[in-house]
Backbone bond lengths (Angstrom), bond angles and torsions (degrees), N, CA, C in turn:
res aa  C-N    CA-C-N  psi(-1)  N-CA   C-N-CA  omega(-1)  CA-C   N-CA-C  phi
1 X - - - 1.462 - - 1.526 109.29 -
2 X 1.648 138.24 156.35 0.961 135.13 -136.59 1.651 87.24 -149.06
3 X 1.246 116.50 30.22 1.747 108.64 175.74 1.635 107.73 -65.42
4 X 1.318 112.56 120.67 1.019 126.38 144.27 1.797 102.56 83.83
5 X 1.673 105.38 20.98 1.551 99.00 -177.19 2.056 88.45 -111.55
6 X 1.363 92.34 105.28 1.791 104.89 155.22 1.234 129.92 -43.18
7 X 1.315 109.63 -33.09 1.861 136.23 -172.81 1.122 107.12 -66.40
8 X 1.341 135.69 124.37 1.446 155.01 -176.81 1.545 117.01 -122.86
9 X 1.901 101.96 71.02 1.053 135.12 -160.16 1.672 110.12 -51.17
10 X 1.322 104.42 -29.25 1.655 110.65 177.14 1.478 114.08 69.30
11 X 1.213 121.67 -0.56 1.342 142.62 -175.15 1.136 121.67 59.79
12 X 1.364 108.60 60.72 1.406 129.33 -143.61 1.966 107.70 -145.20
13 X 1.089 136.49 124.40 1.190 139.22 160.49 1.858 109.63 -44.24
14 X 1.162 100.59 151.13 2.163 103.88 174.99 1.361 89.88 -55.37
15 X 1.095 129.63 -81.36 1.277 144.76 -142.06 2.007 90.26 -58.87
16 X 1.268 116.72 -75.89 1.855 107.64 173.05 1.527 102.53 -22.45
17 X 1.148 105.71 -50.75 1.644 105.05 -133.77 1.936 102.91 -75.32
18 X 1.300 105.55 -50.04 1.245 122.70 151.45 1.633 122.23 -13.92
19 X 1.294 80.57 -81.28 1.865 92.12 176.34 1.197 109.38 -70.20
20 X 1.587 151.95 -24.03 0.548 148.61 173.85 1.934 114.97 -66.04
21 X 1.260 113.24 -45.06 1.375 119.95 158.26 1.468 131.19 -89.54
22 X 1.707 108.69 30.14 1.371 122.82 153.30 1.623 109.00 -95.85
23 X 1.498 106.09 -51.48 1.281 101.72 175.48 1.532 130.80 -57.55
24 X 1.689 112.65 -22.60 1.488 105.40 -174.63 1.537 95.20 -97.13
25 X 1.236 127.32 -1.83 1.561 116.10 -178.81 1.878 102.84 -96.85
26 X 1.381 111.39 -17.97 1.581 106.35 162.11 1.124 102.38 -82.44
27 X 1.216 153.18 -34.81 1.624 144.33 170.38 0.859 105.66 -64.80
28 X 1.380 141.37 -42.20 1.747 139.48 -172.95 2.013 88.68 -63.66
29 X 1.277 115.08 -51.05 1.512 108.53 -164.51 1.665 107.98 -62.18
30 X 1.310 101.47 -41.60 1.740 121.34 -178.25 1.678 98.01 -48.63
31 X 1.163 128.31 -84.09 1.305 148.76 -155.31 1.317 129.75 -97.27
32 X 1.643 106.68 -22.19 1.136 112.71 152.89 1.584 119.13 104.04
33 X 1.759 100.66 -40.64 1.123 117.07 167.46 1.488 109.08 -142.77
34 X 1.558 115.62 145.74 1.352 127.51 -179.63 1.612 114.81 -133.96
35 X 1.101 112.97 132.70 1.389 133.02 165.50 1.699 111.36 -59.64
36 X 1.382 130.23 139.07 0.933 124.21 169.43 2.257 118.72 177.42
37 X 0.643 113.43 -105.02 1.622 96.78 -172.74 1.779 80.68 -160.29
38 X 1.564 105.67 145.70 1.597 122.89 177.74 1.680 92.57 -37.46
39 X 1.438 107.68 -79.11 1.495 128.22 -165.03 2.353 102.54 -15.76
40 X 1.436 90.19 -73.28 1.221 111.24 -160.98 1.675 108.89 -61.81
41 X 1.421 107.11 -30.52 1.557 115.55 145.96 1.007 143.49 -55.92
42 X 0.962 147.68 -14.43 1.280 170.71 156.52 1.417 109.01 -92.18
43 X 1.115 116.34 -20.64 2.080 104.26 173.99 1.551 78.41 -97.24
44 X 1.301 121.77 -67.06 1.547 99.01 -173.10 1.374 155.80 -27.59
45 X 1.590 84.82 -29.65 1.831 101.64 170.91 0.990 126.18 -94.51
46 X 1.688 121.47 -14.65 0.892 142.10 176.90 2.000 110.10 -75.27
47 X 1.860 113.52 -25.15 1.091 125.54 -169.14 1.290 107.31 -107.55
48 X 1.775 125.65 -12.67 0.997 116.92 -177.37 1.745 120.80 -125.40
49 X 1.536 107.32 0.41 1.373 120.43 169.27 1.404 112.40 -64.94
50 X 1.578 128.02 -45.28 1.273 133.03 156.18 1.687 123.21 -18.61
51 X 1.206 99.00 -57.27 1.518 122.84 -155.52 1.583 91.74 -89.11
52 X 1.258 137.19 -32.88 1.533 124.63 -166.93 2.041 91.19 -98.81
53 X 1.013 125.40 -10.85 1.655 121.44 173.86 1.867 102.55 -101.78
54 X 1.180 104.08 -3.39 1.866 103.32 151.88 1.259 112.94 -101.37
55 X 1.654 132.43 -15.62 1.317 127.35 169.65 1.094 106.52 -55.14
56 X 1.646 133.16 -52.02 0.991 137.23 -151.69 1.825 130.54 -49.06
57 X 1.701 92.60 -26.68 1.086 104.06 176.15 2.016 124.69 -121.62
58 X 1.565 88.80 114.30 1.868 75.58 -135.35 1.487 89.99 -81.35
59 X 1.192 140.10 146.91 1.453 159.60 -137.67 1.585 106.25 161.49
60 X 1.695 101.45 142.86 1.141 100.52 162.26 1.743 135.79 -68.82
61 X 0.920 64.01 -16.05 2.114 79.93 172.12 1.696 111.19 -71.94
62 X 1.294 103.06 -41.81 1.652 114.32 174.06 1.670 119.20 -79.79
63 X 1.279 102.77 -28.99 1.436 84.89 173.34 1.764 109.65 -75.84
64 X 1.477 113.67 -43.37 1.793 110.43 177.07 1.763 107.37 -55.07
65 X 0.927 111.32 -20.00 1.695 101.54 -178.63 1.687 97.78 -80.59
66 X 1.152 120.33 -68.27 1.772 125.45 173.58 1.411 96.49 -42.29
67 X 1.653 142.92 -58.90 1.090 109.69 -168.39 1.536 125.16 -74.72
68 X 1.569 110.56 -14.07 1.468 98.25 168.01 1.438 135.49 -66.81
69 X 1.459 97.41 -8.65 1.653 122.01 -170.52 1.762 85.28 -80.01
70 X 1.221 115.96 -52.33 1.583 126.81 -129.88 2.000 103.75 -88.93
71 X 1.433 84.77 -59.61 1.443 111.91 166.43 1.763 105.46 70.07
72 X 1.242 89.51 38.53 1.572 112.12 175.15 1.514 121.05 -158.67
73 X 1.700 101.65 122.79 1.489 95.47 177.58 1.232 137.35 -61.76
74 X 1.574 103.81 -23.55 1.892 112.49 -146.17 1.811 83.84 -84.27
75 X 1.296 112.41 -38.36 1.602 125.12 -168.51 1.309 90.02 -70.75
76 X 1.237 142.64 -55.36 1.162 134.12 -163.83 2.199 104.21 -52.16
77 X 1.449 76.86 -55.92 1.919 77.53 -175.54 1.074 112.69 -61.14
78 X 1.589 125.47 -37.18 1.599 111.94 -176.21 1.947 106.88 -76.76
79 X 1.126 118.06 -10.61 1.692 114.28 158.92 1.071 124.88 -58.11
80 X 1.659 119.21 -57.76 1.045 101.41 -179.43 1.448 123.99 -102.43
81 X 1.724 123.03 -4.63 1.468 120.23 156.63 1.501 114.82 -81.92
82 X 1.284 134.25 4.77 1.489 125.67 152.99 0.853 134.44 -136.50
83 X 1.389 135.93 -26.98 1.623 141.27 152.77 1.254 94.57 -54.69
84 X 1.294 126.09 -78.66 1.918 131.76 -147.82 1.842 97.68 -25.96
85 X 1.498 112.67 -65.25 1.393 127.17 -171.53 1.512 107.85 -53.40
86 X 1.375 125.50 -17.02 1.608 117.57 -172.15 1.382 89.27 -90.06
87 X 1.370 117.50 -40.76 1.730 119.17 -148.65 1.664 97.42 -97.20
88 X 1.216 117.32 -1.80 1.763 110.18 163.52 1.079 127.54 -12.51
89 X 1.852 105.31 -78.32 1.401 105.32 -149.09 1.985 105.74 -111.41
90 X 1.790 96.93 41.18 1.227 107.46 -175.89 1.201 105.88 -104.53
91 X 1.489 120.34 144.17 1.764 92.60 176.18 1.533 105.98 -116.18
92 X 1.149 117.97 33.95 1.753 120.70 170.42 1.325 101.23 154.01
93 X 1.264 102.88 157.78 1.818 110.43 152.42 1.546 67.56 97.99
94 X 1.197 120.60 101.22 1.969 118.06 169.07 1.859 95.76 -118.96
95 X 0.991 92.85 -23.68 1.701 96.11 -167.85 1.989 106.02 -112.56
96 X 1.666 79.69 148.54 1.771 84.00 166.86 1.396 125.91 -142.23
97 X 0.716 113.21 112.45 2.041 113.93 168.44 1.673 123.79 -65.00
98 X 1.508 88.24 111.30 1.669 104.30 172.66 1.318 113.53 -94.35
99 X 1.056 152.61 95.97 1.503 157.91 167.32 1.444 83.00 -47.61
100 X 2.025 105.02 132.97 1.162 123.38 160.26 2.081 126.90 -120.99
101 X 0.641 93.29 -13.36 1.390 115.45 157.28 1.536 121.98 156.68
102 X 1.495 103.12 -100.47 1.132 110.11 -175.83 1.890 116.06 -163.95
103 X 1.649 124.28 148.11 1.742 104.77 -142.52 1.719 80.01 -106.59
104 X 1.699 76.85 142.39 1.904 95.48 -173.74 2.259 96.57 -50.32
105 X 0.650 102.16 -45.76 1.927 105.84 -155.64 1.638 112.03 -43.22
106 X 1.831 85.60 -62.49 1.390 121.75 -179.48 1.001 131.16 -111.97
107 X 1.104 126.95 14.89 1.485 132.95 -178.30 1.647 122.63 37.52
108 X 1.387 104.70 41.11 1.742 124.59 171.53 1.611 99.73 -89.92
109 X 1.353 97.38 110.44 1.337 104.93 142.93 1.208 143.46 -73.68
110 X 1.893 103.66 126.79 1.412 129.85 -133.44 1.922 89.61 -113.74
111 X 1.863 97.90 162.99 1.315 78.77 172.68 1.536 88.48 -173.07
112 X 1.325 148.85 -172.78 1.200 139.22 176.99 1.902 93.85 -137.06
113 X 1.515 98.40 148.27 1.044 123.96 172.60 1.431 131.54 -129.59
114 X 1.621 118.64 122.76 1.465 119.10 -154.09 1.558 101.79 -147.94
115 X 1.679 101.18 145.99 0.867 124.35 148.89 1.753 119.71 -29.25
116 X 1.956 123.65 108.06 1.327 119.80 -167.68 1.454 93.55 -71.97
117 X 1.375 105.40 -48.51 1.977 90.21 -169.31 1.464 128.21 -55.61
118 X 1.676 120.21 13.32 1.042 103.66 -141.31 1.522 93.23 -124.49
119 X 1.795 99.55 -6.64 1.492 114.59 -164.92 1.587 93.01 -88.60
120 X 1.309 107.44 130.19 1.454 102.45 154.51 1.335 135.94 -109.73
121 X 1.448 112.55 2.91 1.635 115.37 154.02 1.283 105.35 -65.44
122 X 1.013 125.01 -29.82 1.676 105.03 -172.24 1.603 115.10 -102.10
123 X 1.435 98.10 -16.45 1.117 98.67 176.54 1.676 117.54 -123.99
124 X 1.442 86.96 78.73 1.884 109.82 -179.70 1.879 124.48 -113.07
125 X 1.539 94.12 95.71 1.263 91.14 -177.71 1.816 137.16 -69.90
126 X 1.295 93.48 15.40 1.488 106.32 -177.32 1.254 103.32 -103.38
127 X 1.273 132.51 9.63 1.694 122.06 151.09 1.472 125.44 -36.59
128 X 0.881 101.54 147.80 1.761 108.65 179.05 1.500 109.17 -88.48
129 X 0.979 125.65 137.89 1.864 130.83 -139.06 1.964 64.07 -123.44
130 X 1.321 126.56 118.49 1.777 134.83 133.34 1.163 114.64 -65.71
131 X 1.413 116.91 132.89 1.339 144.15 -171.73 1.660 98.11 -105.16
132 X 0.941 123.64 164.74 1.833 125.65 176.39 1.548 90.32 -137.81
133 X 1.338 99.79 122.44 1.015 117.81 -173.56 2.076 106.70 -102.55
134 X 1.131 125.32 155.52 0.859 140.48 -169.36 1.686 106.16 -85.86
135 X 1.584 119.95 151.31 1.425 111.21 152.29 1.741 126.55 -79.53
136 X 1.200 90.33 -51.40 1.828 106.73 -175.99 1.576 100.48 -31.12
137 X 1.330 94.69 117.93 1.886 86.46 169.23 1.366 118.64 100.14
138 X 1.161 93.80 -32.35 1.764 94.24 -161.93 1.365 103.01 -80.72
139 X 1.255 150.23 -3.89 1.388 165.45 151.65 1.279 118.26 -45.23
140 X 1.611 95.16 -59.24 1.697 106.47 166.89 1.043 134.03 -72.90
141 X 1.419 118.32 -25.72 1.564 136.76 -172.48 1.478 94.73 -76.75
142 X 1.385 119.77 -62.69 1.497 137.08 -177.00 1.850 92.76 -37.60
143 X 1.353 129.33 -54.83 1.534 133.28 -156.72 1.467 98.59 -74.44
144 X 1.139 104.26 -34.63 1.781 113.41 -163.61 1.652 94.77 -65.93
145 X 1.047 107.78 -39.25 1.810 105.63 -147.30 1.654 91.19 -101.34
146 X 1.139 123.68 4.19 1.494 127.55 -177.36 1.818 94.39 -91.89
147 X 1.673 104.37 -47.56 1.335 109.26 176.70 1.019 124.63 -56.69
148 X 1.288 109.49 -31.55 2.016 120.04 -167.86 1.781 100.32 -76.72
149 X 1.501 104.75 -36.73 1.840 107.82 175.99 1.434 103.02 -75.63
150 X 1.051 122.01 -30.31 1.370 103.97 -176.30 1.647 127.50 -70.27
151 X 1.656 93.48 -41.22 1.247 104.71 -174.92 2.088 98.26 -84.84
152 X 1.064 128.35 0.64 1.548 120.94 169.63 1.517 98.12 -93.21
153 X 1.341 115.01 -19.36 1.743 114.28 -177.73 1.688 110.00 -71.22
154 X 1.321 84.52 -36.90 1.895 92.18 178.44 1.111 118.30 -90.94
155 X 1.703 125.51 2.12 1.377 112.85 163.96 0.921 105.48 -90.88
156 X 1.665 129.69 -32.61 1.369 106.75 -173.93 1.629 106.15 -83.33
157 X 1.266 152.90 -31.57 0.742 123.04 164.55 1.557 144.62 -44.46
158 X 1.287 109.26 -17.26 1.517 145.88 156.49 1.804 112.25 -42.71
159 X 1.645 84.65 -55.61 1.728 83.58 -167.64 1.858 110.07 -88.75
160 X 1.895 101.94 -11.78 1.388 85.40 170.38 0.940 128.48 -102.75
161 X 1.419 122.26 24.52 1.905 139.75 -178.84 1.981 85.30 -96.17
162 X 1.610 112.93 -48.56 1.792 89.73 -165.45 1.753 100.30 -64.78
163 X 1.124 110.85 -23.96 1.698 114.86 -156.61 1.826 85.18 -74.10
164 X 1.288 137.09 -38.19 1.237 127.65 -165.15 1.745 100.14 -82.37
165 X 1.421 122.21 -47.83 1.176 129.84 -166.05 1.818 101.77 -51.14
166 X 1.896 102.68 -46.71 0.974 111.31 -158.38 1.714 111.79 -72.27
167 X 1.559 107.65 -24.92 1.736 114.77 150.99 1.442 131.21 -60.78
168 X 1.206 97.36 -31.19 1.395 110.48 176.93 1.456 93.57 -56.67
169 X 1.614 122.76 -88.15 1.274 124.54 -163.74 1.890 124.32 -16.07
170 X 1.224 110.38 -60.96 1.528 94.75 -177.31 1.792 113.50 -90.36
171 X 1.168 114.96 20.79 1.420 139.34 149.38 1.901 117.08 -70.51
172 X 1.275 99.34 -38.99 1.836 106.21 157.32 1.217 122.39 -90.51
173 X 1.406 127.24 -25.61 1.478 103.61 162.93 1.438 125.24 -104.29
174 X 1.304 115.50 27.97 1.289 139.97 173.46 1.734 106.01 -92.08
175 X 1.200 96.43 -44.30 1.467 109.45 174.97 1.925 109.45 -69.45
176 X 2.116 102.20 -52.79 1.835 81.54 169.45 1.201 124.22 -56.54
177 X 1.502 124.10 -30.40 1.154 126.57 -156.23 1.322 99.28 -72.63
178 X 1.697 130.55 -22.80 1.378 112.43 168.94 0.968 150.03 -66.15
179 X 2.157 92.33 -35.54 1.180 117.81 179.91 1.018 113.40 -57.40
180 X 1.853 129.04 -59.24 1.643 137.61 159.77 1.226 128.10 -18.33
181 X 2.084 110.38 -31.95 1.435 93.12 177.20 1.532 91.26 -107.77
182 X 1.208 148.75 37.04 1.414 157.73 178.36 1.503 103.44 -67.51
183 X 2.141 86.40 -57.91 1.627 102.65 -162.28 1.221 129.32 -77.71
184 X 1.338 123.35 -0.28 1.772 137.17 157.08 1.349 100.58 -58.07
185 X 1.021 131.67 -58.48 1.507 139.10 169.13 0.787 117.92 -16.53
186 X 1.258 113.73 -89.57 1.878 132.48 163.27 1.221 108.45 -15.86
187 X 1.532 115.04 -63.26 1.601 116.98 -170.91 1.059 109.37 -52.91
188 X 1.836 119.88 -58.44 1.380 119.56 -161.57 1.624 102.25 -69.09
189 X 1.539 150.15 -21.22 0.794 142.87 -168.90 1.449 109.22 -78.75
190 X 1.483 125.38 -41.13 1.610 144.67 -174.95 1.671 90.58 -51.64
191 X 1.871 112.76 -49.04 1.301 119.11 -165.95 1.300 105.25 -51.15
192 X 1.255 101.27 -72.61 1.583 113.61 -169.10 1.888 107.95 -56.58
193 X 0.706 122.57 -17.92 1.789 121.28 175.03 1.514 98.92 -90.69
194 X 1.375 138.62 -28.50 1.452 129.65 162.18 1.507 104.20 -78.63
195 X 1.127 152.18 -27.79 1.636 147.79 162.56 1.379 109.85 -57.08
196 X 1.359 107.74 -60.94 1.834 106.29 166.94 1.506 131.55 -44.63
197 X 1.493 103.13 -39.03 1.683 101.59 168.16 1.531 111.31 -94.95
198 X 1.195 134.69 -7.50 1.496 116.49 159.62 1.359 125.62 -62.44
199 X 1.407 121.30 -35.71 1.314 127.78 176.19 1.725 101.31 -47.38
200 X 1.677 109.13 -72.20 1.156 108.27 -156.90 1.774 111.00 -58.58
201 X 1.488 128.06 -24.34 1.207 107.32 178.57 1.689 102.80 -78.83
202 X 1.234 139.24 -20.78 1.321 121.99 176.28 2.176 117.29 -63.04
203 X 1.778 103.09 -28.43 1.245 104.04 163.69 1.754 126.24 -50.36
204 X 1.516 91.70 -62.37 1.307 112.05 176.26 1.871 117.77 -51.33
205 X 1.309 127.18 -11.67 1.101 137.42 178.55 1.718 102.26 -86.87
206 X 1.128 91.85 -60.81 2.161 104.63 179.69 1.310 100.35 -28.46
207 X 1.108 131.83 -82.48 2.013 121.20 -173.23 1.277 117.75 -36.68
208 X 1.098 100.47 -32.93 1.763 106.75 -163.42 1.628 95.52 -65.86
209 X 1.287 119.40 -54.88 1.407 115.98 -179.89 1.522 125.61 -79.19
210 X 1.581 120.18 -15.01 1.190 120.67 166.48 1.735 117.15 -68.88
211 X 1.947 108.76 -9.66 1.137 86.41 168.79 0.870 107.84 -117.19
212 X 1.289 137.67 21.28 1.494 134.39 -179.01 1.710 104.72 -91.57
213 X 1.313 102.90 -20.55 1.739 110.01 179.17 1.598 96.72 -74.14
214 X 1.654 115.84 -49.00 1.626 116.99 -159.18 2.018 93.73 -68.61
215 X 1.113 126.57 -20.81 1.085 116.05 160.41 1.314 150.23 -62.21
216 X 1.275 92.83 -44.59 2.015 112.31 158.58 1.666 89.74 -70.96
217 X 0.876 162.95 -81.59 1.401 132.18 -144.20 1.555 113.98 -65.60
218 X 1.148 109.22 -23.15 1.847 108.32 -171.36 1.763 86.94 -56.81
219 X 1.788 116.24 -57.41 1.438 129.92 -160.59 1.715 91.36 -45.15
C-alpha cells in the first residue's frame, strides 16, 4: 500500500533510479527535448527544475552543487554558458509536457518534454496583437472618410480632363494648319488638269486644216 508515499519509485532501486534521472536531465540539457513516458516526466521535472533555478546564478558554489546533481562536466558548462542566459528572466515553469500518444508494445503513455524557451512555435513574437475595436462612431468615421475619397477622386479627375483638353488644343490647330496648306494643292492640281486638256483640243484641230489645204490644191 502506498499511503502517504509521494515517491514515484518507477520500479526502480534509489541508486537505478537516480542515475537514471541524471542521464535524462543531461539529455534534456543536451537536446533540449526528450521523448519518454508521462511517469518518467514528471519525476524528471520534478528533479531537474531545481537544478536549472541554481544555474541561474553562476558561482563557483553553484556549479559544484549542479555538478553533484549532474555528474558531468561538459553538461554542466553547456547549463550554465547556454541555457542559464535563455532561462534568466523566467521565474519557473522551465519545462513542458506534450502528451504524444500512446507506445505500440505496452500501452505507456508517451509524451515529450522540453525546454519552453527553446520552442519557437510557441514562442513567436511576431503574432499579430487584436485590438477590439469599438462600435460608437465607427459608422460615421467609416462615411466621413468614404467622402474625403470621393471628393479627392473628383478632383483629380477634374485636373486630368483640363490637362487632356489642354493637349487637345494645339492638336486642332495643328490639324487647321494642315488643312490651309491642303488647299494650294487643290488649286495647283485643277491647274494642271486644265493644261492637260488644252493641248489635246489644239491636236484635234490640226487635221481639220491639213485637209482643208489638201483640198484647195486638188481644185
Amino acid at each position: 500500500m502506498r499511503h502517504g508515499n509521494k515517491i514515484n519509485h518507477l520500479g526502480r532501486k534509489t541508486s537505478h533510479r537516480k542515475a537514471m534521472l541524471q542521464n535524462m536531465a543531461c539529455s534534456l540539457i543536451e537536446h533540449k527535448r526528450i521523448n519518454t513516458t508521462i511517469a518518467k516526466a514528471k519525476t524528471l521535472r520534478v528533479f531537474v527544475e531545481p537544478i536549472l533555478t541554481k544555474a541561474k546564478t553562476d558561482s563557483t558554489h553553484s556549479r559544484r552543487v549542479v555538478f553533484s546533481y549532474l555528474q558531468n562536466k561538459e553538461m554542466v558548462t553547456e547549463l550554465f554558458r547556454e541555457v542559464a542566459p535563455k532561462i534568466a528572466n523566467r521565474a519557473g515553469g522551465y519545462t513542458r509536457i506534450i502528451r504524444t500518444g500512446y507506445r505500440l508494445g505496452d500501452n505507456a503513455e508517451m509524451c515529450m518534454i522540453e525546454l519552453v524557451d527553446y520552442n519557437e512555435l510557441y514562442n513567436n513574437d511576431n503574432t499579430k496583437k487584436t485590438t477590439r475595436r469599438s462600435r460608437r462612431g465607427g459608422a460615421k468615421k467609416e462615411d466621413s472618410v468614404a467622402v474625403e475619397a470621393t471628393e479627392a477622386t473628383e478632383e483629380v479627375v477634374a485636373e486630368v480632363a483640363e490637362e487632356v483638353v489642354a493637349e487637345e488644343a494645339p492638336i486642332a490647330e495643328v490639324v487647321e494648319e494642315v488643312a490651309a496648306e491642303e488647299t494650294p494643292i487643290a488649286e495647283v492640281v485643277e491647274e494642271v488638269v486644265a493644261e492637260e486638256a488644252a493641248p489635246e483640243s489644239t491636236t484635234e484641230e490640226a487635221p481639220a486644216s491639213d485637209e482643208s489645204e489638201n483640198t484647195e490644191e486638188k481644185a
